[in-house]
Backbone as JSON Lines, residues from 0, in Angstrom:
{"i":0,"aa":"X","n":[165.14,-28.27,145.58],"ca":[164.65,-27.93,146.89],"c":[164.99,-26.47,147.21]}
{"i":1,"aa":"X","n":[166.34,-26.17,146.92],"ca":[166.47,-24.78,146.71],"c":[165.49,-23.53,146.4]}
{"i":2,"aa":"X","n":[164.9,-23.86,145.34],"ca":[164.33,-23.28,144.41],"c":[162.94,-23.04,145.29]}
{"i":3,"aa":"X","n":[162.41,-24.58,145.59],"ca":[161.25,-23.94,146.12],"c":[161.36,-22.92,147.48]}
{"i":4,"aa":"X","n":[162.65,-23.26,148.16],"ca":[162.85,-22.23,149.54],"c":[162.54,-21.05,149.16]}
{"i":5,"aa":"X","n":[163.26,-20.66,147.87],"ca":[163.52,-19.2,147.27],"c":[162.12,-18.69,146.85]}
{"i":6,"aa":"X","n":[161.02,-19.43,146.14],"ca":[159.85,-19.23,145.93],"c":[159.18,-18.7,147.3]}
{"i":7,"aa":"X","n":[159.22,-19.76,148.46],"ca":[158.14,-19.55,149.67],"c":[158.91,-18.12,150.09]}
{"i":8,"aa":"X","n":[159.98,-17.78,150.27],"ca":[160.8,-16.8,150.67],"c":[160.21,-15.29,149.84]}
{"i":9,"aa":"X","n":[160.49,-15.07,148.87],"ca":[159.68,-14.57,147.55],"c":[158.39,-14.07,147.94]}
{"i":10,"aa":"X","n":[157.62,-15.25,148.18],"ca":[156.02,-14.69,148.6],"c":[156.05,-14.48,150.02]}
{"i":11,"aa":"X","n":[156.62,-14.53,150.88],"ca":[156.79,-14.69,151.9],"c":[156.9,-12.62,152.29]}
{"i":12,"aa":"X","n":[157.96,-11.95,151.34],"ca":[158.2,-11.1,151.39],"c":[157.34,-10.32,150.68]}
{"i":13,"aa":"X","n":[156.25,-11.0,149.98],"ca":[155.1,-10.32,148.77],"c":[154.34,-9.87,150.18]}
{"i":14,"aa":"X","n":[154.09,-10.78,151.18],"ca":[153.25,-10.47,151.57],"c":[153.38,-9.67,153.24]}
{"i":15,"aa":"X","n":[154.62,-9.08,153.57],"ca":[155.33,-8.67,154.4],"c":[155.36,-7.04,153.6]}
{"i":16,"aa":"X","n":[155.2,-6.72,153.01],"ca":[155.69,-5.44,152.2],"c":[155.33,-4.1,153.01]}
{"i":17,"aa":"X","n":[155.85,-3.25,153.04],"ca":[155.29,-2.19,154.15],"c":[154.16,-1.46,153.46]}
{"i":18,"aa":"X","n":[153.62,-1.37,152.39],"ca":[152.7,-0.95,151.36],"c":[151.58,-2.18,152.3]}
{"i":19,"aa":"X","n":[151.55,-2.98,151.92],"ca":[150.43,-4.03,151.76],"c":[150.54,-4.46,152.94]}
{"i":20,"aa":"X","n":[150.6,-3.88,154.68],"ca":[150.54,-4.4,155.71],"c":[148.77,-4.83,156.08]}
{"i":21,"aa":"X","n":[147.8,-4.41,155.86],"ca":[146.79,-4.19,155.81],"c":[146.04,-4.92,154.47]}
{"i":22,"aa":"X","n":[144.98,-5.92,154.66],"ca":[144.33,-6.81,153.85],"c":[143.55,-5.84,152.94]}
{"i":23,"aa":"X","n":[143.79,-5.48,151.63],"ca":[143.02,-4.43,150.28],"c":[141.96,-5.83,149.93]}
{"i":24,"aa":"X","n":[140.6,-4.65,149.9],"ca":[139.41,-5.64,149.02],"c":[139.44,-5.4,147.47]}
{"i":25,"aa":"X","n":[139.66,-6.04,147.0],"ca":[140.02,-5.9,145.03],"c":[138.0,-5.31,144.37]}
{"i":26,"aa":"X","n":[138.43,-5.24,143.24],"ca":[137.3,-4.83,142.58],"c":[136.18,-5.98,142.95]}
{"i":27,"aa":"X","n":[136.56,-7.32,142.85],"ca":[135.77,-8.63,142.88],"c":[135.09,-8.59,144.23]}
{"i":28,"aa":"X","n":[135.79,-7.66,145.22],"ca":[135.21,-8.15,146.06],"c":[136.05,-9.12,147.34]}
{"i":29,"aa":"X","n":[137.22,-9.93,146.56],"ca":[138.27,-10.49,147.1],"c":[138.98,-10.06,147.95]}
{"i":30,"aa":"X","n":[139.84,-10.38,148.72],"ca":[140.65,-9.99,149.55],"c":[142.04,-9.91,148.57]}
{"i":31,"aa":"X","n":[143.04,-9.38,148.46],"ca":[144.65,-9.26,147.75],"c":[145.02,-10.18,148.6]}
{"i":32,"aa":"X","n":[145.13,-10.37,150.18],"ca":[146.46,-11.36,151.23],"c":[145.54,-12.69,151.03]}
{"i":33,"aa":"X","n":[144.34,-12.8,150.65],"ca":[143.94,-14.66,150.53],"c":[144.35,-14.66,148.69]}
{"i":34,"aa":"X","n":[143.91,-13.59,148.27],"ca":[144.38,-14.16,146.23],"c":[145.7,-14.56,146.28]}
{"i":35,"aa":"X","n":[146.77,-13.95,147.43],"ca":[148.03,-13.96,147.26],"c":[148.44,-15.11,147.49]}
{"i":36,"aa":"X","n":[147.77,-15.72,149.33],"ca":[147.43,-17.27,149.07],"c":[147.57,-18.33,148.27]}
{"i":37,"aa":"X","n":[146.21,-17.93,147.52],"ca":[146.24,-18.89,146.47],"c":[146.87,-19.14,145.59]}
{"i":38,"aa":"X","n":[147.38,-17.77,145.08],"ca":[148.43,-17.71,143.83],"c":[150.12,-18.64,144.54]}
{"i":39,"aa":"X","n":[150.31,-18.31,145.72],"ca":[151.34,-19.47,146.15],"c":[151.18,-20.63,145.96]}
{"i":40,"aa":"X","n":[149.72,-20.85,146.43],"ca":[149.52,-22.72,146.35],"c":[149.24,-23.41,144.79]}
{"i":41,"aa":"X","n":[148.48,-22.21,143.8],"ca":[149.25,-22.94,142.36],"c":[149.03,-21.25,141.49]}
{"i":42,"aa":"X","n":[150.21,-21.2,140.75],"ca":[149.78,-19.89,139.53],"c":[148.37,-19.98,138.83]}
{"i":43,"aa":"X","n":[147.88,-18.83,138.97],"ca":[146.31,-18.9,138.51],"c":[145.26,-19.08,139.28]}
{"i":44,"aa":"X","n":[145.43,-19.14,140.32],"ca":[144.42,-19.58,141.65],"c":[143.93,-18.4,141.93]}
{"i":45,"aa":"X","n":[144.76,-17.54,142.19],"ca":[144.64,-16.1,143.24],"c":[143.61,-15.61,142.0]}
{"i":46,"aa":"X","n":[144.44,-15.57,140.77],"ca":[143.07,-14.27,139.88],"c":[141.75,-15.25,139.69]}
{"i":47,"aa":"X","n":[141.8,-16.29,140.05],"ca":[140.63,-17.26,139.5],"c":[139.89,-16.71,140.62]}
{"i":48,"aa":"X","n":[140.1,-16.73,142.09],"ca":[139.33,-15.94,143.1],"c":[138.89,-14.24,143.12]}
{"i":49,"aa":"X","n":[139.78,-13.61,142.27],"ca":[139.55,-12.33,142.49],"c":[138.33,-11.84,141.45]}
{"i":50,"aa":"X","n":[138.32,-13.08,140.97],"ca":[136.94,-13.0,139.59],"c":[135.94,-13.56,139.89]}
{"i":51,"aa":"X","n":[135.68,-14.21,141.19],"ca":[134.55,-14.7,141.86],"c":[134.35,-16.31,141.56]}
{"i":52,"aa":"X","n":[135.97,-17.15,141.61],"ca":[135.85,-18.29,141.05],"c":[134.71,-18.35,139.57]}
{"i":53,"aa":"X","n":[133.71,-18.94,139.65],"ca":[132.93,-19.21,138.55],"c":[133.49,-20.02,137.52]}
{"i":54,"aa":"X","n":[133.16,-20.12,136.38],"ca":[133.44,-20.96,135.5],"c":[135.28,-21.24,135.45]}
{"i":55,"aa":"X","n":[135.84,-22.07,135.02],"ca":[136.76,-22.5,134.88],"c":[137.28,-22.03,133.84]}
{"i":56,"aa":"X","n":[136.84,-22.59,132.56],"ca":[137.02,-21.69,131.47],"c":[137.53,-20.59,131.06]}
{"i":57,"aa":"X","n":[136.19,-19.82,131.91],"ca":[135.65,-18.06,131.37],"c":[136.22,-17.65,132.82]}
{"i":58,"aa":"X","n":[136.54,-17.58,133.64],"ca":[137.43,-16.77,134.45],"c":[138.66,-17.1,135.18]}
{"i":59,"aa":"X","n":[139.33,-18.21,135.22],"ca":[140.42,-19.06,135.44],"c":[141.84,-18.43,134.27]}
{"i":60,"aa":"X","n":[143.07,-17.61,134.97],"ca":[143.84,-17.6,133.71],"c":[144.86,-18.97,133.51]}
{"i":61,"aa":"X","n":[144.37,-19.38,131.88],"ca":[144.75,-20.08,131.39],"c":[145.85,-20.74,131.29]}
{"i":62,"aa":"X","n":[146.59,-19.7,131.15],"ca":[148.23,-19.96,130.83],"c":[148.95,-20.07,132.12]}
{"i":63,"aa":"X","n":[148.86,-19.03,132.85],"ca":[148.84,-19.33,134.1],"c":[148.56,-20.71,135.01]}
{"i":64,"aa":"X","n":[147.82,-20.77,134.79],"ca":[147.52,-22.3,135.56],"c":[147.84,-23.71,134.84]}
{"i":65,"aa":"X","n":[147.86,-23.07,133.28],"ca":[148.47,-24.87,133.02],"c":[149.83,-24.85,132.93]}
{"i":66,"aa":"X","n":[150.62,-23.38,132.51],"ca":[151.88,-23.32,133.03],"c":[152.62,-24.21,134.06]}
{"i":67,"aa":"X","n":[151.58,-23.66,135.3],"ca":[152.17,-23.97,136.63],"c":[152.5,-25.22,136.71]}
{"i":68,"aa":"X","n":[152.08,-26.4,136.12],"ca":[152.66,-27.5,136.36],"c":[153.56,-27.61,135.88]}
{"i":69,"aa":"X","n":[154.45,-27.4,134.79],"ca":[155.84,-27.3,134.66],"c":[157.24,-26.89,136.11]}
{"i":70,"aa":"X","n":[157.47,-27.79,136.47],"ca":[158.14,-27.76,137.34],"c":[159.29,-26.76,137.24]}
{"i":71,"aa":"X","n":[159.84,-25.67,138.33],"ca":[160.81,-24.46,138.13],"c":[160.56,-23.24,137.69]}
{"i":72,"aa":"X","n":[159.62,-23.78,136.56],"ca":[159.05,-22.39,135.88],"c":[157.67,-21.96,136.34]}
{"i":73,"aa":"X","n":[156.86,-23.03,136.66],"ca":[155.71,-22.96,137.11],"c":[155.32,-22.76,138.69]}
{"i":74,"aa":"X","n":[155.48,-24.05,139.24],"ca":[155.4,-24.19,140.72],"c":[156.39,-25.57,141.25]}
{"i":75,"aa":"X","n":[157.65,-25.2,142.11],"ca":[157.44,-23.71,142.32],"c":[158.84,-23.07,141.34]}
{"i":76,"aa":"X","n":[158.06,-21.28,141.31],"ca":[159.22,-21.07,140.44],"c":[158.77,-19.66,139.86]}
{"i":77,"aa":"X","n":[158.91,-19.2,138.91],"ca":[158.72,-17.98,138.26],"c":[157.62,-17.44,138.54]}
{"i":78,"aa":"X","n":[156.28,-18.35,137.71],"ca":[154.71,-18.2,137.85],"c":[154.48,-17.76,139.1]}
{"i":79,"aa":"X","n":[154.27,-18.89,140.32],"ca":[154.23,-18.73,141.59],"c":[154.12,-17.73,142.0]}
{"i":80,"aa":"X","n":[155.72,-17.17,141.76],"ca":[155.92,-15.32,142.34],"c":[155.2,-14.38,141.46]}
{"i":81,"aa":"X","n":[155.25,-14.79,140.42],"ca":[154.68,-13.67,139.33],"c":[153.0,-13.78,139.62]}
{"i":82,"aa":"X","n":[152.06,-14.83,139.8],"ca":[150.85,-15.1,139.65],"c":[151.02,-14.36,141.41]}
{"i":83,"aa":"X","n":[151.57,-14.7,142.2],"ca":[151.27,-13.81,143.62],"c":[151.45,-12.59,143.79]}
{"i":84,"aa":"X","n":[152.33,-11.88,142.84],"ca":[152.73,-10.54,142.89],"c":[151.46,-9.81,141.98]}
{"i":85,"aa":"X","n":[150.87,-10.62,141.37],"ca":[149.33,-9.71,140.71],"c":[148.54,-10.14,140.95]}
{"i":86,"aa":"X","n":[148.43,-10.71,142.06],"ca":[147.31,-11.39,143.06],"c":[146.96,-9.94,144.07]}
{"i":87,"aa":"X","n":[148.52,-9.94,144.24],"ca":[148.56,-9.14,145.85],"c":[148.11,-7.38,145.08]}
{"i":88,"aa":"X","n":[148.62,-6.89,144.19],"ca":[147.66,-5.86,143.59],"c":[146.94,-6.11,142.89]}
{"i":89,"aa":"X","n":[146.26,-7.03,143.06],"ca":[144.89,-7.07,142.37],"c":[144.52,-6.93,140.61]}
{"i":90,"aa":"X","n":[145.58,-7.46,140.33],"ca":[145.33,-7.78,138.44],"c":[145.13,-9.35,138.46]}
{"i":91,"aa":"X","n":[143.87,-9.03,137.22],"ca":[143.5,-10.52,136.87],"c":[143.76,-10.83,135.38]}
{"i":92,"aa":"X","n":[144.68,-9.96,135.29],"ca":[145.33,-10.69,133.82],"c":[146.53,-11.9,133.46]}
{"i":93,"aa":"X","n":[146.2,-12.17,132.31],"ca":[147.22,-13.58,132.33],"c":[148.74,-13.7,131.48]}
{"i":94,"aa":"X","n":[149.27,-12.21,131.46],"ca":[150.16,-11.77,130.55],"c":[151.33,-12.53,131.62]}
{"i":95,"aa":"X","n":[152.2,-13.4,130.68],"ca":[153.56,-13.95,131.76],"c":[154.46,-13.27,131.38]}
């Protein structure tokens, strides 16, 4: 339970940053403060939006999102922050 406090706390402050007070539109078109969103509610969400959703497959990162179900490491936990912190600048790569 800890852990997840420390996660919501984490993004909490991703998205408080004095840089990023103001909602950035990404290359996609996306918003960075809703990818960041998503990337809280599971790793891989946020870049799956910043690519215009679409196929699952072909624009969904992989590792990222099946990661995330691993509990601590995934969600909540490492991913989480890591998949929100390149949400919120706008990378849609899937390097962990």
């Amino acid at each position: 339970m800890r852990i997840a406090a420390v996660a919501f706390v984490a993004a909490g402050v991703l998205l408080t940053d004095a840089e990023g007070a103001a909602a950035r539109t990404c290359s996609g078109g996306g918003s960075n403060e809703s990818a960041t969103w998503f990337s809280v509610l599971h790793p891989g969400l946020g870049e799956w939006y910043l690519k215009g959703w679409g196929g699952f497959w072909a624009h969904a990162p992989q590792k990222k999102f099946w990661l995330g179900f691993i509990p601590i490491y995934g969600w909540p936990g490492y991913l989480q922050v890591k998949s929100a912190i390149d949400a919120n600048h706008c990378r849609t790569n899937d390097d962990l």
